[in-house]
N, C-alpha and C positions, 0 to 999 in steps of 0.2 A: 336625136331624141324621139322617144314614141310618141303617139298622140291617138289611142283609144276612142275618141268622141265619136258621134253620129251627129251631128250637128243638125236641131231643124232646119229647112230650107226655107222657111218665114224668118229666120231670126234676121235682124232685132225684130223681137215681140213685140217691144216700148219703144218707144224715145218720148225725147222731151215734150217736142211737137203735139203728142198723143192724149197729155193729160194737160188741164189746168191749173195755174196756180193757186195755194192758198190765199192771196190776199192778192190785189190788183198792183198794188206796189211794189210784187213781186214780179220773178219769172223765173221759172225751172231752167236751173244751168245743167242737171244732168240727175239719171235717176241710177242705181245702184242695186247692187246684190240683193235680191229679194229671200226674206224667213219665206216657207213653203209649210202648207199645210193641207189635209183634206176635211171640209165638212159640207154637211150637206149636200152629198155625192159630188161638190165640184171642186176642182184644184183653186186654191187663193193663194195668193202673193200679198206680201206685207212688204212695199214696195220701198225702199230708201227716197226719198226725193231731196234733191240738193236746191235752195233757191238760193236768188241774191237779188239785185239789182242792177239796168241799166247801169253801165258803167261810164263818166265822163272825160274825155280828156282831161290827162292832169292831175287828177282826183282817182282816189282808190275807196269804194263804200263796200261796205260787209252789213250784214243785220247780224245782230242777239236778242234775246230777249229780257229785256228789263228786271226789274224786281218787281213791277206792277204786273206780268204777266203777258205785257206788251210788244211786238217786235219794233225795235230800235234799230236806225239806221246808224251805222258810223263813220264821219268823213274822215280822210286824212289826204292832203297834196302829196301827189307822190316826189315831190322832191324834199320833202320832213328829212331832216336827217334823222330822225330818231326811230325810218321805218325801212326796213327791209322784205322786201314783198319779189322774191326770186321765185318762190313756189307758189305753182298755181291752185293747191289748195291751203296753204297755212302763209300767214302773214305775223311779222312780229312788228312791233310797236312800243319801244320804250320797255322793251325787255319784257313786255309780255307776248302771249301768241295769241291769235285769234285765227277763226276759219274764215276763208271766204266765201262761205256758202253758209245756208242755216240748214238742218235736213228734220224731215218729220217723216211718218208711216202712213203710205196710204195704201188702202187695204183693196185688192181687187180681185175678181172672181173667174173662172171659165169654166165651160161643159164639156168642152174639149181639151182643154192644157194648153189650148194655141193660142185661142181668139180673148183677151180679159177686157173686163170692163167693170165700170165701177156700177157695185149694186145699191139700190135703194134701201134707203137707211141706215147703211154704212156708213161712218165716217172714222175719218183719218183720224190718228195718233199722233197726239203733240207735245211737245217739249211740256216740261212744268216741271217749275221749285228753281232754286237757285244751283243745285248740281245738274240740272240739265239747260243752262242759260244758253250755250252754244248750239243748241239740238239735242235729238239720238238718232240713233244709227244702228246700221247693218245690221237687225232683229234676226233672232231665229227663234221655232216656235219648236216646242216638243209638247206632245200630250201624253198625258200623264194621269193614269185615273182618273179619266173622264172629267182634266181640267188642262187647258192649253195653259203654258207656261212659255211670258214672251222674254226673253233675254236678249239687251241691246245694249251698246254703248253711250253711256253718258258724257256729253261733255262741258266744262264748263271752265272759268278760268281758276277754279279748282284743282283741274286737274280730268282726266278720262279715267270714268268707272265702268262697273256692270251693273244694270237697271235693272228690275223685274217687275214685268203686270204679271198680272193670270187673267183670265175667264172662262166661260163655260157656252156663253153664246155671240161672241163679237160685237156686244154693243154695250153693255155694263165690264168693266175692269177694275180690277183693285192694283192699287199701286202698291208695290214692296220695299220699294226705296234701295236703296242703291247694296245689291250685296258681293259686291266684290270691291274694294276700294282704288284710287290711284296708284299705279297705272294697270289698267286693264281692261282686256276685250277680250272679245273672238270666245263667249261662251257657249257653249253648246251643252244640254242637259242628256243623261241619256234617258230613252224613252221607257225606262222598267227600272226596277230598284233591284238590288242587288245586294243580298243579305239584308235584304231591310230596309238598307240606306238607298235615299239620291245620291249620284256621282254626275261630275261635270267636269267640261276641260276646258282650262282657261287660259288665257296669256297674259303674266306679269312680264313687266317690261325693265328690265335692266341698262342701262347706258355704260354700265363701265364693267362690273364684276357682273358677269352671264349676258345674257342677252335675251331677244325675242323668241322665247320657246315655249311649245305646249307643256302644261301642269296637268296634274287631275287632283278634285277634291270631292269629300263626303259630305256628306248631311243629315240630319234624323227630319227636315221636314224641309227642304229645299229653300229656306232662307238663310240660315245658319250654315258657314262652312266651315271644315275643315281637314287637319290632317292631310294638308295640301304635301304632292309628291311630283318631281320633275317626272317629265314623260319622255318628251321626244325635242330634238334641239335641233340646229341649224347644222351642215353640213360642208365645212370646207371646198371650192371648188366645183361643188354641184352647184343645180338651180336654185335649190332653198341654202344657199351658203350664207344669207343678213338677215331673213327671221321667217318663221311659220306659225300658223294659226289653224285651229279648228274651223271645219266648215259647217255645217248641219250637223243632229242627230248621229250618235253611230250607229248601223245597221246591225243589228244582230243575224248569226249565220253558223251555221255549224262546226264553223270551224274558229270562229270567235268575233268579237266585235271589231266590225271595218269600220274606218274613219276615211272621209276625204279628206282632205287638210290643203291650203294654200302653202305655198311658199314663193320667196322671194330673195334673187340675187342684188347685187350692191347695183346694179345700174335701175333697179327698182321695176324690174321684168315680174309678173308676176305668173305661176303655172299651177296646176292641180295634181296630186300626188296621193299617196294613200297607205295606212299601216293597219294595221290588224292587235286588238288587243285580246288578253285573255278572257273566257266567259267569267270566271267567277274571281278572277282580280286581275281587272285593268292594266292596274299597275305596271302589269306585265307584256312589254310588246312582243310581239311574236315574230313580227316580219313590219317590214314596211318596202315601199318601190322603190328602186334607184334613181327611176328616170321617170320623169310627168307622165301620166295619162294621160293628160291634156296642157295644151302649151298655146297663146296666142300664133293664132298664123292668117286669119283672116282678118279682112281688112277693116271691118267693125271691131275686132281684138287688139289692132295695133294702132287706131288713131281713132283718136276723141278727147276727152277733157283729161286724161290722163292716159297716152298709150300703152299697148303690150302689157295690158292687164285682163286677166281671167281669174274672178274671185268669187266662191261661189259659198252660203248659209240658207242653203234648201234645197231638199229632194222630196220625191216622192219613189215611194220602192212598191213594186206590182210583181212578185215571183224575183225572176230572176233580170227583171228590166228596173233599170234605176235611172230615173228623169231627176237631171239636173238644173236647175234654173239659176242663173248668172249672170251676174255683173261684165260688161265687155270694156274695157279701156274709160272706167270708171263715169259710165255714158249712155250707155244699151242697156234693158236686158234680155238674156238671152236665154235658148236651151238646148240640152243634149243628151240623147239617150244612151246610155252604159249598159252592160251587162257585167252583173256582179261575178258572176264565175272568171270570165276575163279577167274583169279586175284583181281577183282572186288569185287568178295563175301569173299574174304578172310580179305578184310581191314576190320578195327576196327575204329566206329565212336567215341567211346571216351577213346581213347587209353593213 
């Protein structure tokens, strides 16, 4: 396999160790793929954060948050027959599932891309309403006429949707309520309209008929979708052969819109990959890589709270230099500088 990256040589950026937690009853079990954006000439990161709580012999706790708005802890002895708790992030209980973590957005800044810290007045992004009882997750931000549009995962025992804030200066947000229904994630908006319209790529999730594959859909005002079309699907025998996902923004490029995209093999390795849509209908792929641009090999990539994953919903693009910022074995995060032309000569047009 290839592996393209330039990996900082600070990375991990974060760890847990690095930030505090929301509430004292907490503690950050790991932080996640961060949405990327620039304003105010610095790079910021809209950070995932996973908490939970001291765990006891014997005893399995997870937080949600209540109907009051509250976080709520939940016991259960782990000898319940009624609980099966094998994965270290989803636990079931009496036939429903729960996470074991809670995650909110915290929002951090740098003047370099390297060094981030939290700035004054900022504050985090939090769960609220009864479809985000579990948290959200993995944001990604696209600006958009002079209005950031934040798109994350909802979770709740609902089911997983797609959320949307907006803003315009990181401290007032309007909430859009949830516009992608169960089950779905991995949205990414593009960053220009296109005849008009917003388009977006999303992941509806299939269990039996189709599976985990990128969509794209339209919109006349970036609430409303539709006219939803399959895109790109999983691949027998390669790395993304049990589901893939949009990562950030596609990059617009002369020779048409690049996407990063994750994918992911049945032993739940996760890599980075990348396909090429047409300018003026998506719809249409043009090429996509056969083999990862990027693939866990370092040792921040392959052990943490979940190993041998690299997942990444933020870039920043400068010319021909594309800074990635990512999630490492579901625990770090991380970055890495591409070169789009690379990237470019790597696809395969009849793949």
């Amino acid at each position: 396999m290839s592996d393209i990256a330039r990996r900082f040589p600070e990375n991990p950026l974060l760890m847990p160790k690095d930030l505090l937690p929301s509430s004292p009853e907490l503690k950050i079990i790991s932080l996640l793929n961060p949405g990327v954006f620039v304003f105010e000439g610095k790079t910021w990161l809209l950070v995932r954060v996973a908490e939970s709580i001291t765990q006891k012999e014997g005893v399995i706790f997870f937080p949600i948050i209540n109907s009051l708005g509250k976080v709520e802890i939940i016991e259960i002895p782990l000898n319940d027959p009624d609980l099966v708790a094998t994965d270290a992030r989803i636990v079931q209980y009496k036939g429903l599932d729960y996470l074991t973590t809670l995650s909110h957005l915290r929002i951090l800044c740098s003047e370099n891309g390297i060094d981030f810290y939290t700035p004054k007045n900022i504050y985090p992004i939090m769960a609220s309403g009864i479809l985000e009882q579990f948290g959200i997750e993995d944001a990604r931000v696209s600006y958009i006429e002079n209005t950031y549009y934040i798109t994350y995962t909802a979770v709740s025992s609902s089911g997983v949707g797609v959320g949307l804030r907006t803003t315009k200066d990181w401290k007032t947000f309007e909430k859009k309520g949830m516009i992608f229904p169960p089950h779905n994630k991995d949205c990414a908006l593009f960053e220009e309209k296109i005849n008009g319209k917003f388009y977006a790529l999303h992941r509806p999730s299939s269990p039996q008929i189709g599976g985990n594959f990128i969509w794209l859909a339209e919109s006349p005002d970036g609430i409303h979708w539709g006219n939803h079309k399959f895109l790109l699907g999983t691949r027998k025998g390669l790395w993304d052969s049990a589901r893939v996902g949009a990562g950030a923004s596609p990059i617009k490029t002369d020779k048409g819109w690049l996407e990063i995209y994750h994918g992911a093999n049945a032993e739940h390795q996760y890599c980075l990959g990348a396909f090429l849509m047409d300018l003026e209908d998506p719809s249409i792929v043009i090429a996509r890589t056969l083999e990862p641009i990027m693939m866990p090999r370092e040792n921040y990539e392959l052990s943490g709270f979940f190993g041998y994953v690299i997942f990444t919903n933020g870039h920043v693009v400068e010319g021909d230099k594309l800074t990635i910022y990512y999630g490492a074995a579901d625990e770090f995060v991380c970055g890495a500088y591409f070169s789009i032309a690379e990237i470019l000569s790597a696809l395969a047009y009849s793949y």
